[in-house]
Structure formats: structure tokens, C-alpha cells
C-alpha positions in Angstrom: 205.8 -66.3 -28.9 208.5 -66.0 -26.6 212.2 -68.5 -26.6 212.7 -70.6 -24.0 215.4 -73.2 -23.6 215.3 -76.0 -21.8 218.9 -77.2 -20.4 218.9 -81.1 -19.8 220.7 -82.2 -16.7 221.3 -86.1 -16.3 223.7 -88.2 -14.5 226.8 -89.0 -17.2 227.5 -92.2 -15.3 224.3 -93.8 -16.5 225.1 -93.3 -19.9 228.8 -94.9 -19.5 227.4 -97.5 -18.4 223.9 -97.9 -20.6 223.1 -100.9 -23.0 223.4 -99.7 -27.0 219.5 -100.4 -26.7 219.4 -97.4 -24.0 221.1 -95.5 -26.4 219.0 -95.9 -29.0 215.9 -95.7 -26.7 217.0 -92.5 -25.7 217.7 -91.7 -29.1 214.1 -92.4 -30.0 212.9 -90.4 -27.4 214.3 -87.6 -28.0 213.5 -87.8 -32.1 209.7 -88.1 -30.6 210.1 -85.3 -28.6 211.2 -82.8 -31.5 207.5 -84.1 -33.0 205.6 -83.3 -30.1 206.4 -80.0 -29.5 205.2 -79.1 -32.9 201.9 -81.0 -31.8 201.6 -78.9 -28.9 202.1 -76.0 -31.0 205.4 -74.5 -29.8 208.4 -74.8 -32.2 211.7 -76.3 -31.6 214.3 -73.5 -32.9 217.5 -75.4 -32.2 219.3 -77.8 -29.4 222.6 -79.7 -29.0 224.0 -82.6 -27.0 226.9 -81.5 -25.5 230.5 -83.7 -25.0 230.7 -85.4 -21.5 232.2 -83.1 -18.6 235.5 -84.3 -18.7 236.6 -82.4 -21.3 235.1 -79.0 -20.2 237.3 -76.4 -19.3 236.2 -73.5 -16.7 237.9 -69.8 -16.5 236.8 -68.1 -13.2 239.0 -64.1 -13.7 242.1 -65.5 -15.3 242.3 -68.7 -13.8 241.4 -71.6 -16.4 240.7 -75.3 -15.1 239.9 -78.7 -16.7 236.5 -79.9 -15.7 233.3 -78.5 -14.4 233.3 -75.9 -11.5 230.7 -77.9 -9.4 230.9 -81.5 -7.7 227.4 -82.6 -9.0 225.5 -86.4 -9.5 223.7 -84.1 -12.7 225.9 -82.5 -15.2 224.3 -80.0 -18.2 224.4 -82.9 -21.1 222.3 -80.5 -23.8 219.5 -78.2 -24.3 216.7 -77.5 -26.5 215.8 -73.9 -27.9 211.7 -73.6 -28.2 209.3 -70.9 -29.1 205.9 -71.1 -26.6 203.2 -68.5 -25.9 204.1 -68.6 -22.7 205.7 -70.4 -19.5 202.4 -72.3 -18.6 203.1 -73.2 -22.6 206.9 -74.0 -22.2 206.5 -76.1 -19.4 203.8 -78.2 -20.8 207.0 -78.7 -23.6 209.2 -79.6 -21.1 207.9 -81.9 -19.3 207.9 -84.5 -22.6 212.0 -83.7 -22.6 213.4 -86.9 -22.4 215.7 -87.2 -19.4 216.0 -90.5 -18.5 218.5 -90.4 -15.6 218.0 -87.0 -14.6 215.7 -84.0 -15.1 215.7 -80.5 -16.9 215.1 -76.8 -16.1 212.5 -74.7 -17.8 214.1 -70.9 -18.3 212.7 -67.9 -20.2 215.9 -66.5 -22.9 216.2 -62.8 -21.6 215.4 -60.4 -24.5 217.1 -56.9 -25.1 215.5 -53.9 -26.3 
């Protein structure tokens, strides 16, 4: 099986200004989907939520900034690390991501000899 991770990219505003039954909707969702990707026979190897963009710092050479380096509606919120026979595979895992105001991306983990 190869690793895939899928990165999770959702507008932050949304969830400043979401209900506590959102949240926990959310919450729910994503609790499901660690479930079904075992039913769909992949296997969930790791993932993290990740703090809001404000307190991101970028370094570009040695210049070091507060905040993201793109303007963007969609910010990286967290990712999921999964194990699938194949893209057709980690797709099919993907698409039950929960991403309720937003979307994620689908990319292989590049492997070293």
C-alpha cells in the first residue's frame, strides 16, 4: 500500500464564527471519517489539526514573517496520513474528508530509495 496524505483546506472565518453545535458536528464528522477509511480498507496512519494562521510564521532565505505567505479565502487547517492501494483508492478516502467550509487535496507522500 502506498501513504497518501490528504491536507484539509477550509475557510478559518467560518469556524470563528460557527455555533458550538458546528463544532461538535464537525467534530463528529471527522471521528466518522477515521471509521470509514478502515471500512474502505485503507488505514489512517496519523493526522493533526493545525492552530489557526495567525500564529504561523514563514521564513523565505533569511527573511522570517508572521502569518502565511499567501492572501487566500482557504488556509491548510490539518491533514490526514492514509495508507491506500492506490490513487483511484486514496481518493475514494478523500472524498468522505470532512471539510465543511472548504475542500482538500489528494497527494501521493514521495518515497526515497
Amino acid at each position: 500500500m502506498a501513504q497518501y496524505v490528504i491536507l484539509i483546506y477550509e475557510n478559518e472565518a467560518e469556524y470563528a464564527n460557527a455555533t458550538p453545535e458546528v463544532f461538535n458536528e464537525v467534530m463528529e464528522a471527522h471521528n466518522r471519517f477515521a471509521h470509514q477509511v478502515a471500512e474502505l480498507g485503507g488505514k489512517l496512519e496519523g493526522g493533526q489539526a493545525l492552530q489557526a494562521t495567525n500564529t504561523a510564521t514563514t521564513i523565505r532565505s533569511d527573511v522570517v514573517t508572521d502569518g502565511p505567505f499567501v492572501e487566500t479565502k482557504e488556509a491548510l487547517g490539518g491533514f490526514y496520513l492514509i495508507e491506500a492501494s492506490d490513487l483511484d483508492h486514496a481518493l475514494a478516502i478523500g472524498k468522505l474528508c470532512p471539510a465543511r467550509f472548504g475542500g482538500v487535496e489528494v497527494r501521493p507522500v514521495m518515497t526515497f530509495e
